[in-house]
C-alpha positions as CSV (number, residue, x, y, z in Angstrom):
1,X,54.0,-17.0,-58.3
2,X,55.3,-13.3,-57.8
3,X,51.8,-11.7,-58.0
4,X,50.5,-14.3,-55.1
5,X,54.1,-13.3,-53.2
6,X,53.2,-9.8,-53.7
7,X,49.4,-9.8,-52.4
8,X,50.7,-12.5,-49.0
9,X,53.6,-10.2,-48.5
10,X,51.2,-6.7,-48.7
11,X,48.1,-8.3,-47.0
12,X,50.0,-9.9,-43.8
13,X,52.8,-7.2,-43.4
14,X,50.4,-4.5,-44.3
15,X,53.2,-3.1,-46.8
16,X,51.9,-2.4,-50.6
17,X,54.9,-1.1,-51.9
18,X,56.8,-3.7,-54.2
19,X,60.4,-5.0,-53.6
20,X,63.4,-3.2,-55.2
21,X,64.7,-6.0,-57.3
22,X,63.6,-8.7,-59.4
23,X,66.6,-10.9,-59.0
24,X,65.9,-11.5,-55.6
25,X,62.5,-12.2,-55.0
26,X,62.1,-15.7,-54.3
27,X,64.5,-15.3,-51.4
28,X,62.6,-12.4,-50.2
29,X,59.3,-13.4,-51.1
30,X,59.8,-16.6,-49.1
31,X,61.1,-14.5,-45.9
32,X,58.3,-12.3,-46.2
33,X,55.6,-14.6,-46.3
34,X,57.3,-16.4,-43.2
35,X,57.5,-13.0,-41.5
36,X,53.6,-12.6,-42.4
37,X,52.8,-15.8,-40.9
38,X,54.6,-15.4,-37.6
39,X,53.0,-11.6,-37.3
40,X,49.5,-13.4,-37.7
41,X,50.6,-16.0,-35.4
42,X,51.5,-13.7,-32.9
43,X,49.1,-11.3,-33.3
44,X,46.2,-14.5,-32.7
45,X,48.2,-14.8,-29.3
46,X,48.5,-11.6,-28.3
47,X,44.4,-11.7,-28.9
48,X,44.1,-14.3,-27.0
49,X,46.5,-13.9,-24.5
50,X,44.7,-11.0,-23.7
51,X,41.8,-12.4,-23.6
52,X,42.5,-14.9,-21.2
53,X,44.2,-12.0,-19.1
54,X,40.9,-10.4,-19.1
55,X,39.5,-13.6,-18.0
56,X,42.0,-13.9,-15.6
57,X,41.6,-10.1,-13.8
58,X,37.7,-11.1,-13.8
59,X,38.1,-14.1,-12.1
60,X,40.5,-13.0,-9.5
61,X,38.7,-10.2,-8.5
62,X,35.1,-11.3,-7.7
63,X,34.2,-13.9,-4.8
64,X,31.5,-15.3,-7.0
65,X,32.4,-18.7,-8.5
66,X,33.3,-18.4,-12.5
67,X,33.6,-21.3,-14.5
68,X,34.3,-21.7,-18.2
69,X,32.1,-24.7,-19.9
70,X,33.6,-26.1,-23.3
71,X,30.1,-25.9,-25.2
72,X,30.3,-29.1,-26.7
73,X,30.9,-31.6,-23.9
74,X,30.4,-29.3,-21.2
75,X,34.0,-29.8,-19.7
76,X,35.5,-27.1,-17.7
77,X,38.2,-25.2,-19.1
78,X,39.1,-22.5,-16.7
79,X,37.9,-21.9,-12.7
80,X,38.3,-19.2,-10.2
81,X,39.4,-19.5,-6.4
82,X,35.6,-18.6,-5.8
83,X,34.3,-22.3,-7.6
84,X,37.0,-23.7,-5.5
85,X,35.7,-22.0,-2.2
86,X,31.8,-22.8,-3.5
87,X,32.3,-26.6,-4.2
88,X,34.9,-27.3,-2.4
89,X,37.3,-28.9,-5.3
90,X,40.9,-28.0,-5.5
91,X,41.4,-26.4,-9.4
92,X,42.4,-29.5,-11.0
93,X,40.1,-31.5,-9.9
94,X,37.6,-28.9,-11.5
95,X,39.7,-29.0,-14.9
96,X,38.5,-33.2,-14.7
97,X,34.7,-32.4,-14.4
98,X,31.7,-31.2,-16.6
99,X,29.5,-28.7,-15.9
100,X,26.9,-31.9,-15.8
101,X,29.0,-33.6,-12.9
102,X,28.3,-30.3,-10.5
103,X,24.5,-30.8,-10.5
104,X,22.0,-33.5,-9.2
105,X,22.0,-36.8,-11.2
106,X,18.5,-36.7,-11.9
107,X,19.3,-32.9,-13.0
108,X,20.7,-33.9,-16.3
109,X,17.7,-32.9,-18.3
110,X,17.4,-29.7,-16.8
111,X,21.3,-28.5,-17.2
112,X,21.5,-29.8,-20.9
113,X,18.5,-27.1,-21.3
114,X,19.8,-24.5,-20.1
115,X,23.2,-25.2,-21.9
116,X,21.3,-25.3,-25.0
117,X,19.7,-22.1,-23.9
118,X,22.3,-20.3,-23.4
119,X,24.2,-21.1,-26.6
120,X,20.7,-20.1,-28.7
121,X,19.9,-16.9,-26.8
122,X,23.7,-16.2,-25.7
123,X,22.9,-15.4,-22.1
124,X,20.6,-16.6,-19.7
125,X,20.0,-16.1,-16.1
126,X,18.6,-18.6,-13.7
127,X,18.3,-19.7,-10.1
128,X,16.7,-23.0,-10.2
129,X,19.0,-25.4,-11.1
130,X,21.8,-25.8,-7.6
131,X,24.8,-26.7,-7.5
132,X,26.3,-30.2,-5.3
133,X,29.5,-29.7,-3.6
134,X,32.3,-32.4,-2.9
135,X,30.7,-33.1,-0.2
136,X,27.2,-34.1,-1.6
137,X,25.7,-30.9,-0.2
138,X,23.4,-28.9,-2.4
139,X,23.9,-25.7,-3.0
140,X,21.6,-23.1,-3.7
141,X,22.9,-20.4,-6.6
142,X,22.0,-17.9,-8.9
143,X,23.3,-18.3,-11.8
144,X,24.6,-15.8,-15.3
145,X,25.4,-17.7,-18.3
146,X,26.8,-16.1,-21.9
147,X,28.2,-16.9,-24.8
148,X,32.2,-15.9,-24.6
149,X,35.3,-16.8,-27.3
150,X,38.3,-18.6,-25.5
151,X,41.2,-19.4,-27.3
152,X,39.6,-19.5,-30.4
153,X,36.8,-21.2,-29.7
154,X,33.6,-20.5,-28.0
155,X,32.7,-21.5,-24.2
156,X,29.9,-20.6,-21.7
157,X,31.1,-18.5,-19.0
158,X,28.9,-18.9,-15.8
159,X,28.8,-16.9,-13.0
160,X,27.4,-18.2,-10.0
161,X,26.3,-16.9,-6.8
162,X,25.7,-18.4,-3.5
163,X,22.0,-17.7,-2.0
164,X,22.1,-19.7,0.6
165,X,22.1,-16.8,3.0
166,X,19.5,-15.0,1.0
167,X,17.1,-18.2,0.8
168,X,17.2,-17.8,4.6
169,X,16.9,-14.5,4.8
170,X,13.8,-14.8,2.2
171,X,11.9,-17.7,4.1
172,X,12.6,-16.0,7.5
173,X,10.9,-12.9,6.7
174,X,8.1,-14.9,4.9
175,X,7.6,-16.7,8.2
176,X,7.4,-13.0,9.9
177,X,5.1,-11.3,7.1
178,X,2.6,-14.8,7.9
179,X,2.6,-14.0,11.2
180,X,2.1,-10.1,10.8
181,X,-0.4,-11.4,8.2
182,X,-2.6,-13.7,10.9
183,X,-2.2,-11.0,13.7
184,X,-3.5,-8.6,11.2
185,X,-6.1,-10.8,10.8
186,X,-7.2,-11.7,14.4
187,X,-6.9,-7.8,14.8
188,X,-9.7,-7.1,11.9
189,X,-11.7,-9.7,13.1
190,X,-11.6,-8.3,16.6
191,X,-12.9,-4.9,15.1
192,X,-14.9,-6.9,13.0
193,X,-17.0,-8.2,16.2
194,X,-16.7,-4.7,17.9
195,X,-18.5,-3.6,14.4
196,X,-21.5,-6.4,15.6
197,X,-21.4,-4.6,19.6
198,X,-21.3,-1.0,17.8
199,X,-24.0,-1.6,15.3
200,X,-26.2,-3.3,18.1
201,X,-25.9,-0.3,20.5
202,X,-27.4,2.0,17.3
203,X,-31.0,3.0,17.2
204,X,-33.1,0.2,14.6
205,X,-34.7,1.7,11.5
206,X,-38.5,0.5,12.5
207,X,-37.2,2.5,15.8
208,X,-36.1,5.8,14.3
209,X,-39.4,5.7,11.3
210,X,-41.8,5.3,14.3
211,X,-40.8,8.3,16.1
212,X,-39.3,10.5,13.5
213,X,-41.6,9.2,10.3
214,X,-39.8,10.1,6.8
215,X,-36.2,9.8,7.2
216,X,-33.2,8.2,6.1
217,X,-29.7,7.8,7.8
218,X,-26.5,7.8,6.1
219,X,-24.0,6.5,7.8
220,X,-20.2,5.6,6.3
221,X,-17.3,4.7,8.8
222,X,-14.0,5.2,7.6
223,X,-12.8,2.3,9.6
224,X,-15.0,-0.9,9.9
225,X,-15.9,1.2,13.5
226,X,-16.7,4.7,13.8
227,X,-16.2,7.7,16.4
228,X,-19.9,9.0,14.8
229,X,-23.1,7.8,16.1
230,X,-26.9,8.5,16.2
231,X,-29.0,8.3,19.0
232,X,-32.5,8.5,19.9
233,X,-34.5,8.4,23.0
234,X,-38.5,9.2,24.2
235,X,-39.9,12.6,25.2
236,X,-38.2,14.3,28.2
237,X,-41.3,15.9,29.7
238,X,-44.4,15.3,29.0
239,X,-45.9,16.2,25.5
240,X,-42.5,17.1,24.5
241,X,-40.9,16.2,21.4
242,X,-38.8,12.5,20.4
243,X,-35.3,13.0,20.9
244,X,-32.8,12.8,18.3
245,X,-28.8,13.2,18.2
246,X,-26.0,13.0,15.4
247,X,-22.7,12.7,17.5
248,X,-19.2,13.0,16.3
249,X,-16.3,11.8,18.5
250,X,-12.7,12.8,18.3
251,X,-10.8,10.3,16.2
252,X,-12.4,7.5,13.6
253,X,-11.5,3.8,14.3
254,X,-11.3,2.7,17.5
255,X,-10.5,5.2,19.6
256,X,-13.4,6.9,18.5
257,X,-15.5,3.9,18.8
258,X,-14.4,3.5,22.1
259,X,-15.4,7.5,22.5
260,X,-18.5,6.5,20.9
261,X,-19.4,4.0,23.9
262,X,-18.8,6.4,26.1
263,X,-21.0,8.8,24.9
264,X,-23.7,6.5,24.4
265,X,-23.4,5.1,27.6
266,X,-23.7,8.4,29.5
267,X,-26.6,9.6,27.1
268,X,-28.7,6.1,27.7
269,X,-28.3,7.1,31.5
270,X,-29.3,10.8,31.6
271,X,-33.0,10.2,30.5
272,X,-34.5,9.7,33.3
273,X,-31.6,11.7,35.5
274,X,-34.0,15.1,37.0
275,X,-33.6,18.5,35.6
276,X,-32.7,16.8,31.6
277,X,-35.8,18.6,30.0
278,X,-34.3,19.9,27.1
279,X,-31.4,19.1,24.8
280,X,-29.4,22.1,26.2
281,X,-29.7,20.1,29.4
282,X,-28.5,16.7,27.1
283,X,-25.4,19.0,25.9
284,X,-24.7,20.3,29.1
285,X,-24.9,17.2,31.5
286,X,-23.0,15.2,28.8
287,X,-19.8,17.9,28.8
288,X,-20.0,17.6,32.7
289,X,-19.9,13.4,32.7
290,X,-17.5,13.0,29.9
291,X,-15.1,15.9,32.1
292,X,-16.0,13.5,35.1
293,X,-15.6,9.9,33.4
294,X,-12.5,10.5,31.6
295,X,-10.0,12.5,34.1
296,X,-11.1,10.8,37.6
297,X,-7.2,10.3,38.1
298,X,-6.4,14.2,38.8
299,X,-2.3,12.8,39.1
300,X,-2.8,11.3,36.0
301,X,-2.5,12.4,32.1
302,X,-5.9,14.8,31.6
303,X,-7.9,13.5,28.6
304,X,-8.5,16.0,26.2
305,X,-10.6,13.8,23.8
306,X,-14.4,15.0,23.7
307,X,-16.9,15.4,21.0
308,X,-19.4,17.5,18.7
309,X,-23.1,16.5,18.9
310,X,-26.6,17.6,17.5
311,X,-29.2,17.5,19.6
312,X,-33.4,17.9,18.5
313,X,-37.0,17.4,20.4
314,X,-39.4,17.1,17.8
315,X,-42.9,17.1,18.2
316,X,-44.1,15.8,15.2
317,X,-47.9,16.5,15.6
318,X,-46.7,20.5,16.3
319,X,-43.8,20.6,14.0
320,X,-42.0,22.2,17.1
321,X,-38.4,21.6,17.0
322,X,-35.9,22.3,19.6
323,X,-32.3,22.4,19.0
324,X,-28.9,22.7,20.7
325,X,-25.4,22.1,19.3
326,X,-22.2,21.8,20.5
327,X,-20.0,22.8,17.3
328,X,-23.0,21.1,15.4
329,X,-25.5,23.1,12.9
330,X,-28.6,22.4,11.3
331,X,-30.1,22.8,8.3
332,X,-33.6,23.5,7.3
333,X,-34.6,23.9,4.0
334,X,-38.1,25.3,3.0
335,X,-39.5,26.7,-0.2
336,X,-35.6,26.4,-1.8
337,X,-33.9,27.4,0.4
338,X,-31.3,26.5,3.0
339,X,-32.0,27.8,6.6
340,X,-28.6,27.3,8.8
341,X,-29.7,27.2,12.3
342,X,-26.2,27.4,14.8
343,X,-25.3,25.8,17.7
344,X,-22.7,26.7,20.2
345,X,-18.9,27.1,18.9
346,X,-17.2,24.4,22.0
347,X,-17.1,20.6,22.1
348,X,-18.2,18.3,24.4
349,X,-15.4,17.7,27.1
350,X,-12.9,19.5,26.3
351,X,-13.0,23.3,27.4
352,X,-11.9,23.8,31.1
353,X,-14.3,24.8,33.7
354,X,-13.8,28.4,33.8
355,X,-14.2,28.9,29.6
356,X,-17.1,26.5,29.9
357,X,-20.1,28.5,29.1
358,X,-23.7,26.4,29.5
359,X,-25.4,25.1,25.4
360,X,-28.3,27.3,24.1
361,X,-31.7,25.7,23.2
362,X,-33.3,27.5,19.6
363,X,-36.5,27.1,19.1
364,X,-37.8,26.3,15.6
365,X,-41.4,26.0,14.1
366,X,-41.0,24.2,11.0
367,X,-44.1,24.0,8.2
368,X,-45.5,20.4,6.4
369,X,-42.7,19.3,3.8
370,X,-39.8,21.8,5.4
371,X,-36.5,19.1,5.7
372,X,-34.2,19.0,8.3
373,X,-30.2,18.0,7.9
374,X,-28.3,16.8,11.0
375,X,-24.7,15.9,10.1
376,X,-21.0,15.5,11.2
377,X,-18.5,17.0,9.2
378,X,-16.4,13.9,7.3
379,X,-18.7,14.7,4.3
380,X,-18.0,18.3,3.8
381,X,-14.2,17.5,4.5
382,X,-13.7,14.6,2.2
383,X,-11.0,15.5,-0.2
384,X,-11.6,14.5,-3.9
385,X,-12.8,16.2,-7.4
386,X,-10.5,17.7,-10.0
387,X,-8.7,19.7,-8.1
388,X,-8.8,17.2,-5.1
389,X,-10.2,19.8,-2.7
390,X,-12.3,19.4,0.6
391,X,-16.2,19.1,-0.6
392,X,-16.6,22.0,1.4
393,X,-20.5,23.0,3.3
394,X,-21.5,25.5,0.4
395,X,-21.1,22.3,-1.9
396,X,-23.1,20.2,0.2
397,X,-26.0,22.7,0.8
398,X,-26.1,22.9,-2.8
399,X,-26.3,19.6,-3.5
400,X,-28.9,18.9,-0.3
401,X,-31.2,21.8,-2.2
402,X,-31.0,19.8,-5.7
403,X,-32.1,16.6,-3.9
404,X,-34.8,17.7,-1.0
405,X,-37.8,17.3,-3.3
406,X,-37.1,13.3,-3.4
407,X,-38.0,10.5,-1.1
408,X,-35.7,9.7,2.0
409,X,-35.1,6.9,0.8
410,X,-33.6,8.2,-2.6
411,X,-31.9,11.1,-1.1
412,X,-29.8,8.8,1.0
413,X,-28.7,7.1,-2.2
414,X,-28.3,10.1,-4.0
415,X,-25.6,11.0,-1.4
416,X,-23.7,8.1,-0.8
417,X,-23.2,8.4,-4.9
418,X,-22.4,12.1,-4.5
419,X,-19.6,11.1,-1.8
420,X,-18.2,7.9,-4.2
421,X,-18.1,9.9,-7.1
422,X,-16.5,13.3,-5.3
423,X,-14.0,11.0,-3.3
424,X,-12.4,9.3,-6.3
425,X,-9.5,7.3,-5.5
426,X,-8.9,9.2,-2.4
427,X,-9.0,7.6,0.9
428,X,-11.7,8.8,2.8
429,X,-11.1,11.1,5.3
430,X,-13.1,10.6,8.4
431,X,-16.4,8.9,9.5
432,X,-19.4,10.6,7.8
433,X,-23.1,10.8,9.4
434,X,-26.1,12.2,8.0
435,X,-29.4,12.3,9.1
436,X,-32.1,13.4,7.1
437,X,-36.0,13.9,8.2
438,X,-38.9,15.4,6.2
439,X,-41.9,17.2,8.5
């Protein structure tokens, strides 16, 4: 009987060292073990008490509604002012409920789940299971469920949070990103049909391989429309040569479609105008009608926008070729190498009258099998490779001599690969035209 004292006495008062007297240890045992049991007692209470104060400063400072669930019939044991404000039940009204009575009737499948849920994975978060109010209302919530110990026994401690405001906010800028959605796309199927006008207004293949023979054109928008087109048009005098042009406009998309329509407009018109003999006449009376057609308004804005172009007559029976550029080149290769023939260093419609000075014609006589290049620059400026550089025009002359020996056909393949593979995941810079055409 002393031995047990001794070991209740030490473990519960935490004191091993034995009493003083033999005489009176029943009488002190019998304290002491009292003495233990009341310092376990209140010890357990101050546990709990504090655990319930932590509870308490939790619930009392948070508007979100906190309710504890008995885990065994679901009954709740403790709610904040925010369940009261959420459901609209005074606090012991609450204390009469279940966590069951809170949700639709034909619920009750669904919140016994997520009870059991919680309990097995102690915590669980979920926002598809509302909440009714007194007054019938549903209530849409989000919902934090764990595992907690109160007074000594485990309970479910939900928070819940009302989403009403954020369901509406939610569906409101789904109805807004539908609409941006279908006025994105009546907008790309508006550019879509201006793709159908651009592509129509373009020269035909059977067109370009009667008057020009072996050839292929190359020709990549960045947008579905493009500020670079090709044109073509008969002999300006007689005996002269076919008349080719690779135009580039400012801007991709549709401003430079737009640009585009312009141009092609004005060129279409200036065949049969008198004194247009050569394509330094093209170059020149094009810089004077885009000058005139976009700034008629003199008290208006001035429209800087213009263009680069390429412009050849060739006579295919003669070889001759005669070329003019405005910020334009061209390339001739013969017996492995790369011949750059330059135009003029100004665009189209943009210098003012007194730094205008009138395009250049250069003659060339090219040989049987020499190929000619006409191009705009998006493919020497398209970012990509390892080091994600521009592609640069020594690249591109270097790649144009590895290919020349190939058909058209093939080289125009062999291209658009080159461009894929260099451009990568890059977004592609601008519109890219090349024309290519074998003597």
């Amino acid at each position: 009987m002393n031995a047990i004292l001794y070991i209740i006495i030490g473990f519960l008062s935490g004191n091993a060292s034995p009493p003083m007297s033999t005489g009176t240890i029943d009488l002190i045992g019998i304290a002491a073990v009292l003495a233990g049991i009341i310092i376990w007692l209140l010890r357990k209470y101050i546990k709990m008490n504090k655990r319930i104060i932590g509870f308490q400063h939790i619930f009392n400072h948070t508007n979100d509604a906190l309710i504890l669930i008995d885990i065994v019939d679901g009954k709740i044991v403790y709610a904040n002012e925010g369940s009261v404000k959420l459901l609209g039940y005074k606090v012991d009204q609450l204390y009469k409920k279940t966590i069951f009575d809170l949700h639709e009737r034909d619920q009750l499948a669904r919140s016994s789940e997520i009870i059991a849920r919680v309990y097995e994975e102690k915590g669980l978060i979920y926002s598809d299971l509302p909440f009714v109010n007194a007054a019938g209302e549903k209530i849409a919530v989000e919902c934090s469920a764990r595992v907690e110990d109160f007074d000594g026994k485990p309970v479910i401690f939900v928070s819940a949070r009302d989403i009403r405001e954020r369901l509406k906010m939610q569906q409101q800028i789904q109805m807004q990103n539908a609409i941006i959605e279908q006025k994105n796309k009546d907008l790309i199927d508006s550019i879509t049909y201006a793709e159908n006008i651009q592509h129509a207004i373009l020269p035909s293949d059977a067109a370009m391989q009667k008057d020009f023979g072996d050839l292929f054109v190359l020709y990549l928008p960045k947008d579905i429309v493009s500020g670079d087109f090709f044109w073509i048009a008969p002999p300006l005098t007689p005996g002269g040569g076919s008349i080719i042009a690779a135009v580039d406009c400012t801007g991709h998309g549709v401003p430079g479609a737009f640009m585009s329509l312009v141009g092609s407009t004005i060129l279409n018109q200036m065949t049969n105008m008198p004194g247009i003999n050569t394509p330094a006449d093209i170059i020149n009376c094009l810089h004077r009608e885009i000058i005139g057609t976009l700034n008629k308004k003199k008290d208006e804005i001035v429209i800087n926008d213009g263009m680069d172009i390429s412009v050849c007559a060739i006579n295919r029976e003669s070889r001759k070729i005669i070329f003019a550029g405005a910020n334009h080149e061209l390339y001739l290769i013969r017996n492995g190498e790369v011949e750059i023939v330059k135009g003029d260093k100004q665009a189209i419609g943009i210098q003012s009258a007194e730094n205008f000075k009138p395009y250049n014609n250069r003659d060339i006589q090219a040989e049987k099998g020499d190929v000619i290049y006409m191009f705009t620059d998006g493919f020497e400026d398209q970012f990509g490779g390892e080091k994600n550089k521009k592609y640069r025009a020594s690249r591109f002359r270097e790649f144009l001599l590895t290919i020349r020996n190939k058909p058209m056909t093939l080289q125009k393949d062999m291209l658009q690969k080159e461009f894929v593979s260099w451009k990568g995941a890059n977004e592609q810079v601008d519109d890219v035209l090349i024309i290519g055409i074998r003597m």
